[in-house]
C-alpha positions as CSV (number, residue, x, y, z in Angstrom):
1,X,123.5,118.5,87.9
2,X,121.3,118.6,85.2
3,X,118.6,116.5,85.7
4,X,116.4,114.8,88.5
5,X,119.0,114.0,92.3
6,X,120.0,110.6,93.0
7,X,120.5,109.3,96.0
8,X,124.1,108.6,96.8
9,X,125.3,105.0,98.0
10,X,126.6,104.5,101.7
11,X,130.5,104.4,100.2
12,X,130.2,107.2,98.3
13,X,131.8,110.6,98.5
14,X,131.0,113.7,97.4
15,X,132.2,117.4,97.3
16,X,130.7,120.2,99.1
17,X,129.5,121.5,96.0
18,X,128.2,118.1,95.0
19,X,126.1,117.9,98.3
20,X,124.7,121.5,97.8
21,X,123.6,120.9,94.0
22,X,121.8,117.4,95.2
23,X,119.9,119.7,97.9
24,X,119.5,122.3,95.3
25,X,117.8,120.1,93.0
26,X,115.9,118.1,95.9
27,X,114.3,121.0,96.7
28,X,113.1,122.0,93.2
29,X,111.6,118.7,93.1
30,X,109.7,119.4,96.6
31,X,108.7,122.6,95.2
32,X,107.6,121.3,92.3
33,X,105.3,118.3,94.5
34,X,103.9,121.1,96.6
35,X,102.8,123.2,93.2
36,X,101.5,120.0,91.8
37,X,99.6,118.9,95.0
38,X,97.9,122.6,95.1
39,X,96.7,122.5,91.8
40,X,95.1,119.3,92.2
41,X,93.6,119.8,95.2
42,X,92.2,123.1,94.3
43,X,90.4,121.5,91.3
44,X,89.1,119.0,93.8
45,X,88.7,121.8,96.4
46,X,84.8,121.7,96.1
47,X,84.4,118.1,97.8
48,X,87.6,118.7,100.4
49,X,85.3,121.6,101.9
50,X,82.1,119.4,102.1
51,X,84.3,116.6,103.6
52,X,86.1,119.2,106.2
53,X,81.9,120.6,106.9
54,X,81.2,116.6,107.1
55,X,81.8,116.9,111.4
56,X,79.2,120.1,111.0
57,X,75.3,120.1,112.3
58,X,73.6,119.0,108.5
59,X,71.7,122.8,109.1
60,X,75.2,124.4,109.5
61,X,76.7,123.0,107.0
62,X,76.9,126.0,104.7
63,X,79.8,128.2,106.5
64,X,79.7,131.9,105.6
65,X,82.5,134.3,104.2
66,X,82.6,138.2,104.5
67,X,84.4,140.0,101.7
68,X,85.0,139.9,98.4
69,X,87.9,138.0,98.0
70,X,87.1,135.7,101.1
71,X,85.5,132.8,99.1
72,X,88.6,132.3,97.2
73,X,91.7,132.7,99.5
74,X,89.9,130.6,101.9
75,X,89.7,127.8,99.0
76,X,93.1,128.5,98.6
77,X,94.5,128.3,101.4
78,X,92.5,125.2,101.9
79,X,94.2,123.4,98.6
80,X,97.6,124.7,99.5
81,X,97.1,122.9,103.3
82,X,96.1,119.4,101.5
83,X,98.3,120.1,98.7
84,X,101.5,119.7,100.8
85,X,99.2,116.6,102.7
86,X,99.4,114.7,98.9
87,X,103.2,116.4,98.4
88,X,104.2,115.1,101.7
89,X,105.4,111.7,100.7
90,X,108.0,112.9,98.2
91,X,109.4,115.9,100.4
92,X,110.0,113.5,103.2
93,X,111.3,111.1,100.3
94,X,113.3,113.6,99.1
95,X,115.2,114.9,102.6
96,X,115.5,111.2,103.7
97,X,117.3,110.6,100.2
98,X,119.7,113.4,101.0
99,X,119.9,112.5,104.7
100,X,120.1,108.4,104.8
101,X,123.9,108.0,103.1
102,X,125.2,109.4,106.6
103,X,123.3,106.4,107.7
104,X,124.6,102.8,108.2
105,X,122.2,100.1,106.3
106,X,121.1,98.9,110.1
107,X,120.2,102.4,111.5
108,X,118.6,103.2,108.5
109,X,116.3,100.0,107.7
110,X,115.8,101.3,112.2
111,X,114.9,104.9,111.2
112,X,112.2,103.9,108.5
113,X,110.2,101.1,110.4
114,X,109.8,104.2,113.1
115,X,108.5,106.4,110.3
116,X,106.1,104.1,109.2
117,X,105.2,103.6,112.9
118,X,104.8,107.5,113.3
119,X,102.8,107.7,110.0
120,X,100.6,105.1,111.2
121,X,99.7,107.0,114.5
122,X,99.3,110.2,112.8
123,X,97.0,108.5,110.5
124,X,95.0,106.6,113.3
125,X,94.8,110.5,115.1
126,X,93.6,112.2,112.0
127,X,90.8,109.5,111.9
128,X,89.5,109.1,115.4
129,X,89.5,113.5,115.2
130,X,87.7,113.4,112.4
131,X,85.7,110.8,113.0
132,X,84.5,110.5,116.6
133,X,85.7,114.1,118.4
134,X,85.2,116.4,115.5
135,X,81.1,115.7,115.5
136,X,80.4,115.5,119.1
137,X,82.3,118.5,119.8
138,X,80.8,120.5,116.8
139,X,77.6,119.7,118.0
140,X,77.6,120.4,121.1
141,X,79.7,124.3,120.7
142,X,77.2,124.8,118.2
143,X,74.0,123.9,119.9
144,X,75.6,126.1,122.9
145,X,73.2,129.2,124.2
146,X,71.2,128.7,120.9
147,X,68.4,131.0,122.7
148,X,70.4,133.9,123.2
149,X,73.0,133.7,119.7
150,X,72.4,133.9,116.5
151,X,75.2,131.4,115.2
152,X,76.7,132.2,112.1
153,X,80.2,130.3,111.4
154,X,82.7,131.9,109.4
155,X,84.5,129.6,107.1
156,X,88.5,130.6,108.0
157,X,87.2,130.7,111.6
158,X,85.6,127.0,111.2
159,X,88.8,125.0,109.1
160,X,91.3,126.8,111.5
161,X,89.9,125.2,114.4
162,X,89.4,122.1,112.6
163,X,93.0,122.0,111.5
164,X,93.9,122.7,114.9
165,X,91.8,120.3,116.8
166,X,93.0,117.8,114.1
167,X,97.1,118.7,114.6
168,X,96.5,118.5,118.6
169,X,94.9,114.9,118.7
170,X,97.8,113.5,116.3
171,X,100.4,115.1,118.6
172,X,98.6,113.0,121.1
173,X,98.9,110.0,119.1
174,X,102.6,110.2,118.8
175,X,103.1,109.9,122.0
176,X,104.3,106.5,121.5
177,X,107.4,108.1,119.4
178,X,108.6,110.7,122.3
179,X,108.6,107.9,124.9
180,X,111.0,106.2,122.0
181,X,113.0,109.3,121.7
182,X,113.7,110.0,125.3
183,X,114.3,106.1,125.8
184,X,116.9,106.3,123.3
185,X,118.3,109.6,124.5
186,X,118.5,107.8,127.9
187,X,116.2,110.3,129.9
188,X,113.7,107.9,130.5
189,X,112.6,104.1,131.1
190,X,110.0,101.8,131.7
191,X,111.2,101.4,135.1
192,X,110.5,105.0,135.9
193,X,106.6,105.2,133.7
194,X,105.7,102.5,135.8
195,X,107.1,103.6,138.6
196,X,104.5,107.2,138.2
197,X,101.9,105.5,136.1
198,X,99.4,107.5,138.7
199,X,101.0,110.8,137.3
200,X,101.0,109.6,134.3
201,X,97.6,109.2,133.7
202,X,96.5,112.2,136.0
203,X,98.0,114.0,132.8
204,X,96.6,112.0,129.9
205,X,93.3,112.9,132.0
206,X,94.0,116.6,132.1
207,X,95.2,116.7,128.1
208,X,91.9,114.6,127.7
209,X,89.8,117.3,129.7
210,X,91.2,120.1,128.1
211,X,90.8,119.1,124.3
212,X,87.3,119.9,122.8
213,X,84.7,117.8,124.0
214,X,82.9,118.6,127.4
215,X,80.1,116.1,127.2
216,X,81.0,113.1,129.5
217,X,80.5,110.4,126.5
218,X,83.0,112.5,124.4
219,X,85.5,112.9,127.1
220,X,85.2,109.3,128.0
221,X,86.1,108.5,123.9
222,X,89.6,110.7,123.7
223,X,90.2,109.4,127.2
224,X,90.4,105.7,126.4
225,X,93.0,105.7,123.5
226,X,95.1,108.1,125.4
227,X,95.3,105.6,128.0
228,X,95.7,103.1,125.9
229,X,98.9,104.6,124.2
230,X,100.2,105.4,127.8
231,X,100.0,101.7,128.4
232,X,101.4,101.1,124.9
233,X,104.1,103.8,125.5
234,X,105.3,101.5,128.8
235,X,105.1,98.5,127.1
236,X,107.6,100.0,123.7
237,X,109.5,101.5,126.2
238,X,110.5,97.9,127.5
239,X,110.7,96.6,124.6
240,X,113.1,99.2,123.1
241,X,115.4,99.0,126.0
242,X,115.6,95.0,125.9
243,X,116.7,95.5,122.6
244,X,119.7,98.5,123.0
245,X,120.9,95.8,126.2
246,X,121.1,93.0,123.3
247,X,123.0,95.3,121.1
248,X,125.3,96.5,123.5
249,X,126.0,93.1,124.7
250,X,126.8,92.2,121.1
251,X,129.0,95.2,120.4
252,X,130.7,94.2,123.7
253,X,131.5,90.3,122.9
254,X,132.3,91.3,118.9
255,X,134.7,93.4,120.6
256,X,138.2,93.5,121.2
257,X,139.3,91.0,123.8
């Protein structure tokens, strides 16, 4: 296989060797995103550090490096991190091309709407971090003890915890898409998350406590959507098992008599 993989149709076969040249060439492709994605990101790297120093104190906004070679491996690591962000779409592309053929047309039209459902909540956690947790929590570390340190903040130190506190609040978010997963799997249902809703959100409260954020008002704002996405979480769960009953009742009267 000489040129760029195709995705292979739902009746057709193909060799072992077949399968391993498409995945050889799919990843080419993904390595090749992933290079592209870098390079443009680290000619644009200058405006993705002042948006990630956005959530800083305006007087803290210039973070400081020690070394030499700091300044630039910490801008490059910094475009490799959003270059796989802007090559994300055509990896996952790319392995869902490879993957979906085992797939019947129904599962797999299933399978995306749930991706686009877990992109959605990652993108709605990546913007209420940013946006609402990232600056009250910055501010108020920061402003921490200011009599007795002199607070300097080192720029790997500073965009580690910002990709962390970032990566934790979108886990959060998909919560949603584990209830989903276990509902399917059959280890859990509505019945039962209603049944310890108390417990339930005795944990959401303890995840909320333990994120960044100790100030009452902060706590109170990653509280509320956690909540909320228990609540949701109930209410899929429901939802998702009316519809495996309906399919199983259809499999059962299409059936053999």
């Amino acid at each position: 296989m000489g040129r760029l993989p195709t995705r292979l149709g739902h009746s057709d076969e193909a060799t072992l060797v077949e399968h391993l040249d498409e995945l050889r060439w799919r990843v080419v492709v993904m390595l090749a995103a992933l290079a592209l994605g870098t390079a443009v990101a680290f000619a644009f790297h200058g405006h993705i550090l002042e948006w990630l120093n956005q959530p800083l104190p305006e007087a803290r906004r210039h973070v400081v490096t020690f070394g030499v070679a700091e300044p630039f491996t910490v801008s490059l690591t910094v475009s490799v991190y959003a270059g796989f962000l802007l090559a994300l779409p055509v990896i996952l592309w790319q392995l869902w091309s490879f993957l979906a053929p085992a797939l019947d047309p129904k599962s797999e039209r299933r399978v995306l709407g749930l991706a686009v459902f877990a992109a959605a909540l990652g993108a709605a956690g990546i913007a209420f971090g940013y946006l609402v947790l990232l600056p009250r929590a910055i501010h108020w570390l920061t402003s921490y003890d200011q009599a007795q340190f002199h607070i300097l903040i080192r720029a790997q130190d500073y965009y580690k915890f910002v990709s962390t506190v970032l990566l934790g609040i979108v886990c959060v978010f998909e919560l949603p898409m584990v209830v989903l997963g276990l509902v399917y799997l059959g280890a859990l249902t509505s019945r039962q998350l209603r049944r310890h809703r108390r417990i339930g959100y005795f944990i959401v409260a303890a995840i909320a406590l333990a994120l960044p954020g100790p100030d009452p008002v902060t706590t109170a704002l990653e509280l509320l959507p956690m909540w909320l996405l228990f609540e949701g979480s109930i209410w899929l769960a429901a939802l998702t098992e009316r519809r495996i009953a309906k399919a199983l009742r259809l499999a059962t009267a299409s059936g053999p008599t």
